[in-house]
C-alpha positions as CSV (number, residue, x, y, z in Angstrom):
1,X,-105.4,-21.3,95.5
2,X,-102.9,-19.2,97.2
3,X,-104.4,-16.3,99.0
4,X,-102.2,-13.4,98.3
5,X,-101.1,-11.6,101.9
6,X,-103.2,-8.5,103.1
7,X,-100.9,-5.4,103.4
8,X,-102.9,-2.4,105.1
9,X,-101.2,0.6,105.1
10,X,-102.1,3.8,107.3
11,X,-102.0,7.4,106.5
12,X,-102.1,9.8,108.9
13,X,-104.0,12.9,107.3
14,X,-102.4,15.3,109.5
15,X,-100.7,16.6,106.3
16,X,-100.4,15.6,102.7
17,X,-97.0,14.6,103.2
18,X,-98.2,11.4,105.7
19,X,-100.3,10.8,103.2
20,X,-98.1,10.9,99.7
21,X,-96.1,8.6,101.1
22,X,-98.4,5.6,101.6
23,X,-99.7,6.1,98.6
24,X,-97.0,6.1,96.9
25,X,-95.4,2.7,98.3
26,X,-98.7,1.2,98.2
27,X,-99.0,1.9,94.7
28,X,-95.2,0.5,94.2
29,X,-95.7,-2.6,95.7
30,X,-96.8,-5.6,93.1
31,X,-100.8,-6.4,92.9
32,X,-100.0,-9.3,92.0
33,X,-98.0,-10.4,95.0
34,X,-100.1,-8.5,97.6
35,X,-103.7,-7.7,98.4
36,X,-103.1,-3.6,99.4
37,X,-105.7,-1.9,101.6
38,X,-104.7,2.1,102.6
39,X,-106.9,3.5,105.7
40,X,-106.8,7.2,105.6
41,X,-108.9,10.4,106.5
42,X,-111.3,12.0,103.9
43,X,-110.0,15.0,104.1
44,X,-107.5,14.5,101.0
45,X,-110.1,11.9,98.9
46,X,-109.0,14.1,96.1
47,X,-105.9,12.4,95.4
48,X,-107.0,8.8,95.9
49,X,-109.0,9.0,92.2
50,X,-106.7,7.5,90.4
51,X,-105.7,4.3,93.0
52,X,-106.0,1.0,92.5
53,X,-106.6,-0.5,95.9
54,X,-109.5,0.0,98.6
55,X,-109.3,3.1,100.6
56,X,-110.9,2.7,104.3
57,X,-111.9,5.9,106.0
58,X,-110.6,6.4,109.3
59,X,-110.2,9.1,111.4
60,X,-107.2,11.6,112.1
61,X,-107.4,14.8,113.7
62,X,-107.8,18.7,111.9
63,X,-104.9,19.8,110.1
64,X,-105.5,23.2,112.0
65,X,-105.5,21.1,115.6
66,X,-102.1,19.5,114.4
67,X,-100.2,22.7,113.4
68,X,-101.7,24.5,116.2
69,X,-100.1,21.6,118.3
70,X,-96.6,22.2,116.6
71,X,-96.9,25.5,116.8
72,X,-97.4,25.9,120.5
73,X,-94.7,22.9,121.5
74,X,-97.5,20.5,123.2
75,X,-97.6,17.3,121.9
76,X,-99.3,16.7,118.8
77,X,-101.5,13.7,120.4
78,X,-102.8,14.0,124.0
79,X,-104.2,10.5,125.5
80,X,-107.3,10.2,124.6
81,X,-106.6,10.6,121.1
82,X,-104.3,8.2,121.1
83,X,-106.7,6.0,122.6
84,X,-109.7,7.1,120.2
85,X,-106.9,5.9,117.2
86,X,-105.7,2.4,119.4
87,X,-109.5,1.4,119.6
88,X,-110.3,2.5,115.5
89,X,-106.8,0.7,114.5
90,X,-107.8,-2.5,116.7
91,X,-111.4,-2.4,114.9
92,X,-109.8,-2.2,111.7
93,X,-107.2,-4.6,112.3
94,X,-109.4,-7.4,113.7
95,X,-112.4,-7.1,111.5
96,X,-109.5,-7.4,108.0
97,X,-106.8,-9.5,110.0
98,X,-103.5,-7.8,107.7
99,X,-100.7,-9.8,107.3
100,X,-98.6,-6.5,107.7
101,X,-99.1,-3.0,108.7
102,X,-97.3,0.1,107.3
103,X,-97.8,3.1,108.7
104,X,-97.1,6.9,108.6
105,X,-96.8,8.7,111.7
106,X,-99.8,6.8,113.0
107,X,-98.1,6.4,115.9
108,X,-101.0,4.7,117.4
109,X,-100.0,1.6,115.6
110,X,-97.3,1.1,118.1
111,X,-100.1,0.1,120.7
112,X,-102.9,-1.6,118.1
113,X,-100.9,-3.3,115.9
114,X,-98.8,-5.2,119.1
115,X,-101.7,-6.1,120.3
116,X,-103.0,-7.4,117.5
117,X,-100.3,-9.5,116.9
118,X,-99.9,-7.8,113.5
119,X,-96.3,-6.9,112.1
120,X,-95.8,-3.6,112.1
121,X,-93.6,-1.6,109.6
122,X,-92.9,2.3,110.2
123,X,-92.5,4.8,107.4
124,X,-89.9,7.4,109.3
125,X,-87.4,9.7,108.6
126,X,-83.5,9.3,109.5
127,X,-83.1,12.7,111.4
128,X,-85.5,11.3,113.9
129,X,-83.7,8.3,114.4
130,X,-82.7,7.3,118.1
131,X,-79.6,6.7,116.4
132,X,-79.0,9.5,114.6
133,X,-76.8,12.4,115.5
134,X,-78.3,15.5,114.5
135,X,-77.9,19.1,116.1
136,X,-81.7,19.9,117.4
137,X,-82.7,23.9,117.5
138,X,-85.5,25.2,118.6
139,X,-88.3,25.8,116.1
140,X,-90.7,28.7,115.5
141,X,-92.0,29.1,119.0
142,X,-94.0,32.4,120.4
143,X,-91.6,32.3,123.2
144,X,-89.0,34.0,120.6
145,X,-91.4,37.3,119.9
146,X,-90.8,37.9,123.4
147,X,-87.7,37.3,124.7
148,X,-85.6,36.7,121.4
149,X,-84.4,34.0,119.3
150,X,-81.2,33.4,120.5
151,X,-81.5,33.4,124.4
152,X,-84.4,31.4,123.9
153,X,-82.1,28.7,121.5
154,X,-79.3,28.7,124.5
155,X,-82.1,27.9,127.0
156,X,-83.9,25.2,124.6
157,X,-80.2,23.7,124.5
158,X,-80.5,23.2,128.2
159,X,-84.0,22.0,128.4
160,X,-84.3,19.6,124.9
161,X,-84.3,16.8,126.7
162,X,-86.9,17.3,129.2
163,X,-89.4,19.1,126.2
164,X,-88.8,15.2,124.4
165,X,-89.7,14.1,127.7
166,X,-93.0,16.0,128.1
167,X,-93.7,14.4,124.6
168,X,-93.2,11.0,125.7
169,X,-95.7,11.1,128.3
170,X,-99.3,10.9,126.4
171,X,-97.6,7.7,124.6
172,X,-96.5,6.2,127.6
173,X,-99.5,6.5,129.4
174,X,-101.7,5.1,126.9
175,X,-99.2,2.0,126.8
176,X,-99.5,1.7,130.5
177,X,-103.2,1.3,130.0
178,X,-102.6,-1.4,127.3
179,X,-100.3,-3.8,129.0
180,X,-97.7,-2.7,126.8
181,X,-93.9,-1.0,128.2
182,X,-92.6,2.0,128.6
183,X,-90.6,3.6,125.5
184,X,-88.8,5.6,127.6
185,X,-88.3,9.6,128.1
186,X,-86.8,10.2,124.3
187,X,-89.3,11.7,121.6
188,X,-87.7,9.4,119.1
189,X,-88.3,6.4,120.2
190,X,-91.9,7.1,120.1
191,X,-91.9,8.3,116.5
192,X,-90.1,5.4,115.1
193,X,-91.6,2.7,117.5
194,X,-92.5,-0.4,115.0
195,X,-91.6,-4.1,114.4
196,X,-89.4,-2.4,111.7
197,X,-88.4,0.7,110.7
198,X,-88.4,1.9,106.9
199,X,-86.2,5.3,106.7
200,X,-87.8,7.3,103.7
201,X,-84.0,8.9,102.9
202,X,-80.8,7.7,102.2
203,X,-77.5,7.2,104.2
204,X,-75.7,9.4,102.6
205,X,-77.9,12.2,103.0
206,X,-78.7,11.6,106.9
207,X,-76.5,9.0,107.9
208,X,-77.5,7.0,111.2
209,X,-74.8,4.8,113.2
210,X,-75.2,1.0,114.8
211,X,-78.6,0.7,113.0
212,X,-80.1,-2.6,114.4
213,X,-81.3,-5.0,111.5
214,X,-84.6,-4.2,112.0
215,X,-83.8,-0.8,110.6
216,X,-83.2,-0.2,106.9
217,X,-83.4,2.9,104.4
218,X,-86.0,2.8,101.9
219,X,-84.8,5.8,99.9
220,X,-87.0,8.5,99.0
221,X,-90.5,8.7,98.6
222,X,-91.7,10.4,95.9
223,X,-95.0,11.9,94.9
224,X,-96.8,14.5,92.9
225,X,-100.0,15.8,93.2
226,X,-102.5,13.9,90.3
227,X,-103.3,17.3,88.8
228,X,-103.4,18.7,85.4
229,X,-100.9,21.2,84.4
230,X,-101.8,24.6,84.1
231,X,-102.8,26.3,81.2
232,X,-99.6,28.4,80.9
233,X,-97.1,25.2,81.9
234,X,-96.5,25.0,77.6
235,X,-95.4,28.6,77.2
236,X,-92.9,29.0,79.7
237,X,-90.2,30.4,78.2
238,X,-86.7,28.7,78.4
239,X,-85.2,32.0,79.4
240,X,-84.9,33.1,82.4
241,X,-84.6,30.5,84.8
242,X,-87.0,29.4,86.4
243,X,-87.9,29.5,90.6
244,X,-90.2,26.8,91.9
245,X,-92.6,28.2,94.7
246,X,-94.4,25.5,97.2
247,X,-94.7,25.7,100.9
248,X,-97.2,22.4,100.9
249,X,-99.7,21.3,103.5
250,X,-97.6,22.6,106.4
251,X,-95.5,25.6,105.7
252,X,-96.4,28.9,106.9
253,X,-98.8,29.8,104.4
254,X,-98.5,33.6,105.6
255,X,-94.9,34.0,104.0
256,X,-96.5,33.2,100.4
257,X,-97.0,36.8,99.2
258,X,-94.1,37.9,100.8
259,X,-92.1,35.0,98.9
260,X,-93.4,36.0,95.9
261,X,-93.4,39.6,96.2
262,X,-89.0,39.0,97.1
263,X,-88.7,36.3,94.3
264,X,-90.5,38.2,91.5
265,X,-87.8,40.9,91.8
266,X,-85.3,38.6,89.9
267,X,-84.5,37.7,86.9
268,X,-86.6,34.9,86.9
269,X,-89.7,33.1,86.0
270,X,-91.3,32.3,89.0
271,X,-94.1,29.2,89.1
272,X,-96.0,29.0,92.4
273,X,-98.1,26.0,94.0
274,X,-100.2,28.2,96.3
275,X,-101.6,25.3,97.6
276,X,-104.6,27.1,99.3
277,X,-102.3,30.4,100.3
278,X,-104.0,34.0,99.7
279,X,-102.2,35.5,96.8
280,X,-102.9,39.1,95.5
281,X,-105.0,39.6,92.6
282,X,-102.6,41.4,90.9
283,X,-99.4,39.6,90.2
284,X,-95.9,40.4,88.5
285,X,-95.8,39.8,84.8
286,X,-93.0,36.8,85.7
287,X,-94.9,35.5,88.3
288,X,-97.4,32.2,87.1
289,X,-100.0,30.2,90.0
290,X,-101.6,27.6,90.6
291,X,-103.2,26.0,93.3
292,X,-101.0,22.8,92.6
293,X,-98.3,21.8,90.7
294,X,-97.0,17.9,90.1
295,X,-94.0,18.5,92.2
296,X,-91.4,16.0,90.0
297,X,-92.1,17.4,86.9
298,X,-91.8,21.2,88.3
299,X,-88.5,20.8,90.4
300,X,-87.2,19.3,86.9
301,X,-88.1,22.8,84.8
302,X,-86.8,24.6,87.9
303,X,-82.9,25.7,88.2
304,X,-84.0,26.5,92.2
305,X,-86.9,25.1,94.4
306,X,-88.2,27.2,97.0
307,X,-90.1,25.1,99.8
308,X,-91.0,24.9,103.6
309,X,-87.7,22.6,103.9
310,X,-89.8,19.2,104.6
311,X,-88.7,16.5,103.4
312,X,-91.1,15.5,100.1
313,X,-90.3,18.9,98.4
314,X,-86.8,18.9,99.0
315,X,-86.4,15.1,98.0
316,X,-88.3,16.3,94.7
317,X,-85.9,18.8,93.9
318,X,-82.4,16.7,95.2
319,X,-83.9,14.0,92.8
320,X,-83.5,16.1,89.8
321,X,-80.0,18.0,91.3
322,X,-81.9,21.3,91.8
323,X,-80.7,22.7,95.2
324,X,-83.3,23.9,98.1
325,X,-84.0,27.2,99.6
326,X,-86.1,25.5,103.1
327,X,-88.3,28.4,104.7
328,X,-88.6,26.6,107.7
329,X,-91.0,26.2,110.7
330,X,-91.0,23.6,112.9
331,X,-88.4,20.9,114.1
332,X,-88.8,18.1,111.2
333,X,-88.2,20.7,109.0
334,X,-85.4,22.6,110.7
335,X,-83.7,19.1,111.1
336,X,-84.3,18.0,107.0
337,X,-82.6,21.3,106.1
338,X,-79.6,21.0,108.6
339,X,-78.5,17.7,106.5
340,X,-79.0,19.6,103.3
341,X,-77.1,23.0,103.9
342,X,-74.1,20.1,105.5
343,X,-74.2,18.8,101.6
344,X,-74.2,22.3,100.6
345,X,-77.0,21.7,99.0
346,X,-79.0,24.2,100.2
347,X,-80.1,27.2,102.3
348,X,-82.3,27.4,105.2
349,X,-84.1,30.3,106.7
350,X,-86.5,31.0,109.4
351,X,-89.7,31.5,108.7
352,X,-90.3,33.6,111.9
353,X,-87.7,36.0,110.9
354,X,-87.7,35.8,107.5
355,X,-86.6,39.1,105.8
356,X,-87.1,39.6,102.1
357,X,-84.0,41.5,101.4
358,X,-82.2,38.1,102.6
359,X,-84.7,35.9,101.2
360,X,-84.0,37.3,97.5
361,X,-79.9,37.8,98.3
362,X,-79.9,33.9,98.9
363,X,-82.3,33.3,96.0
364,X,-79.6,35.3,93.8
365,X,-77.1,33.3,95.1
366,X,-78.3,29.6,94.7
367,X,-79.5,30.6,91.0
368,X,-76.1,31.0,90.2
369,X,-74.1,29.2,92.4
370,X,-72.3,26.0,90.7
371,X,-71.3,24.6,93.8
372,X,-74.9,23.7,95.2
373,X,-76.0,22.7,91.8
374,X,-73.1,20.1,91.8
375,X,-73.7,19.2,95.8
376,X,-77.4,18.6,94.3
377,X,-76.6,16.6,91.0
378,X,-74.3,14.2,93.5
379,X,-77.4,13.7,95.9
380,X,-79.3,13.3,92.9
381,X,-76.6,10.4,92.0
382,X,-77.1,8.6,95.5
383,X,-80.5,8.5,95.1
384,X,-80.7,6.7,92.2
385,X,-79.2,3.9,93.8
386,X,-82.6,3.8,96.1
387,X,-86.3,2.2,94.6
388,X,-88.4,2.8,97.7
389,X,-91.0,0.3,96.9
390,X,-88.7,-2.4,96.0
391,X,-87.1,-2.0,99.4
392,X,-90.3,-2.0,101.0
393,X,-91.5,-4.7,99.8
394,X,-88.6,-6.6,101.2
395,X,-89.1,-5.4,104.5
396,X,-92.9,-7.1,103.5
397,X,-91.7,-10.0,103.1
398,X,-89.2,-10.3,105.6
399,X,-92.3,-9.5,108.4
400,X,-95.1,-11.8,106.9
401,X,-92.7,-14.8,107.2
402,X,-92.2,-13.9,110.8
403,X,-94.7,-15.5,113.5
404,X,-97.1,-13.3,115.7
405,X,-99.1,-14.4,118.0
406,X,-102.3,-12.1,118.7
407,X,-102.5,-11.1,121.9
408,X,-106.4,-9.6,120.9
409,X,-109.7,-11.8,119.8
C-alpha cells in the first residue's frame, strides 16, 4: 500500500490572519491524496472544531508581545525566540518526518526545515516580495506624536533601508549559529525565505517582476470565522445599504467606537464584528454587533467593507466587488491598501490620525461611488481565475518529487 505523503503545515498564532490561512489551504488540499497535519498555538483552538486533520500544539509568542513589537519598530522576533521556534520546529519535524512543510510567517522554518532536509513552502504576500516594487511609508510609529507625521515620513524615506537592515539581524544571527548563510541586509528576503514561495494574491492586484520559478501566486486565501450568525442577521432590512465593520486580530481596536460612532451617522445599516473591541452599551438604532461575523458571507450583504486594510478582509470584500475603506496601522497593512487605492478600489486612512469627520466623508463617498464599485467587481473578475488550494497543491507536488537530503538525525 501506498503511503499517502505527510504535509505539515505551520501557523503562526501571532494573529488570526496566520492562522486562517493554513487552515484554509489545509482544508483545500485532497485527503485523499495527502496525510495533513497543522501545528499551531492554542490560543485560537476555537476555530479548529470543525477540522478534519490533527492539530499539534506548538508554541508562538502573545499576540500583545507581537503588536507591541510592531508597534514600537523592533523586530517582531529577537534571537532567542527564533531559536526557542528552530529547536520546537526541528522536534516536530524529526519526530513526524513531513514530506513538505507549509508555513505562515513562521519564519523559523527557514532555519528548521533546511536543516531538516524537509521542503519548505511559504505562504507570503506579493507586496513583500524582494521583487516587488511597492512605495514603503512609514507606519503608525510614536515618533509621529512628537515631531509630526510628515518630517518623520521624509526622514523614514532616508533611513528605510537601514530600519530593514536592523530587522535582518536577529535572522541572520540565528542562521550563523546554524551553519546556514546570510540572507542579506533586506527585510524581505527574510519574510519570504522558503524552498518556494506561494503569494496569497494575484498579479494583477500586486504585480511582481522576474519572479524566479520557484515563485508562483496562489490567489487569495479565503476564510471566515466558523460562527453562527447573529440573531438579527435574518431581519436586516434590504434598505439602506449596508456598512461592514471589522478591524480583526490586529487593527487598532481603540478606533472601534469612534468608527461606529462616524459610520452610524449615515444612511446606513451598519453590522460590526467587534472582535473583542469595547463597544458602548448604548448603540444607534442602525447600528447591529457581534463579536464575529463569517467574513464572506457579510462583505457579500455589504455595499462597503470597513477594515484595518490587511489583506484577508480586503480580499473578502474584492471577492464579492465591494470596495475597501483600510484604517490602517502598520506596514503590511499600509502596503495592501497602497495596491488597492492604485485599482481605485479603495481608500486608505491612518489610524493614528484618523478624524471622524473624514472618516464618514470617505464613507459617503465609496457608498455611492460607481467607479470603485466597478474597480472592485473587475478585481473580483481576476480573482476568479485563482483556486488557492488547487495551486497549492501543485506547488505540493512539485516539492515532494524533489530530493532532500537531511542534514539533521
Amino acid at each position: 500500500m501506498t503511503t499517502k505523503p505527510l504535509v505539515l503545515f505551520f501557523a503562526e498564532a501571532v494573529t488570526l490572519a496566520h492562522v486562517a490561512r493554513p487552515l484554509a489551504l489545509a482544508s483545500a488540499l485532497d485527503q485523499d491524496q495527502f496525510d495533513i497535519r497543522v501545528a499551531c498555538a492554542p490560543r485560537y483552538r476555537e476555530f479548529f472544531s470543525s477540522t478534519k486533520y490533527d492539530v499539534i500544539e506548538v508554541h508562538s509568542i502573545p499576540v500583545s508581545e507581537f503588536l507591541a513589537r510592531l508597534a514600537s519598530g523592533r523586530p517582531v522576533y529577537d534571537a532567542a525566540t527564533l531559536r526557542r521556534y528552530v529547536d520546537e520546529d526541528l522536534r516536530l519535524l524529526t519526530r513526524l518526518k513531513p514530506s513538505a512543510v507549509v508555513g505562515d510567517f513562521r519564519l523559523s522554518l527557514g532555519v528548521s526545515a533546511r536543516r531538516a532536509g524537509i521542503p519548505y513552502i511559504g505562504v507570503a504576500n506579493a507586496y513583500w516580495s524582494p521583487y516587488a516594487r511597492p512605495e514603503f511609508e512609514l507606519p503608525s510609529h510614536p515618533a509621529t506624536r512628537y515631531v509630526g507625521q510628515q518630517l518623520v515620513s521624509s526622514v523614514f524615506r532616508l533611513v528605510r533601508p537601514l530600519v530593514f537592515a536592523y530587522h535582518t539581524l536577529p535572522m541572520n544571527r540565528v542562521r550563523r549559529q546554524y551553519g546556514l548563510p546570510s540572507l542579506g541586509f533586506d527585510l524581505r528576503n527574510v519574510y519570504t525565505d522558503a524552498d518556494y514561495v506561494a503569494y496569497a494574491d494575484i498579479p494583477e492586484l500586486i504585480p511582481t517582476y522576474d519572479l524566479p520559478g520557484t515563485h508562483s501566486y496562489i490567489g487569495p486565501v479565503l476564510w471566515s470565522t466558523p460562527v453562527a450568525l447573529p440573531t438579527w442577521w435574518h431581519s436586516l432590512p434590504p434598505d439602506p445599504p449596508l456598512v461592514y465593520v471589522t478591524m480583526g486580530s490586529s487593527g487598532d481596536a481603540s478606533v472601534v467606537p469612534r468608527i461606529v460612532d462616524a459610520l452610524a451617522a449615515l444612511p446606513a445599516i451598519v453590522m460590526v464584528a467587534s472582535a473583542g473591541a469595547s463597544l458602548p452599551r448604548e448603540l444607534p438604532t442602525n447600528v447591529r454587533t457581534s463579536a464575529y461575523l463569517p467574513g464572506e458571507l457579510a462583505a457579500r450583504r455589504a455595499r462597503l467593507v470597513v477594515c484595518n486594510g490587511g489583506s484577508p478582509t480586503t480580499h473578502q470584500a474584492l471577492a464579492e466587488g465591494v470596495p475597501v475603506l483600510g484604517i490602517v496601522t502598520n506596514m503590511d497593512q499600509f502596503l495592501n491598501m497602497q495596491y488597492i487605492t492604485a485599482r481605485g478600489a479603495g481608500v486608505r486612512l491612518r489610524a493614528d490620525t484618523l478624524q471622524a469627520a473624514e472618516l464618514r466623508a470617505q464613507a459617503a463617498r465609496l457608498l455611492t461611488d460607481s467607479a470603485s464599485a466597478i474597480a472592485a467587481r473587475r478585481l473580483a473578475d481576476d480573482m476568479r481565475r485563482y483556486d488557492a488550494g488547487t495551486r497549492l497543491a501543485a506547488i505540493v507536488h512539485r516539492a515532494t518529487r524533489q530530493s532532500h537530503t537531511p542534514t539533521l538525525v
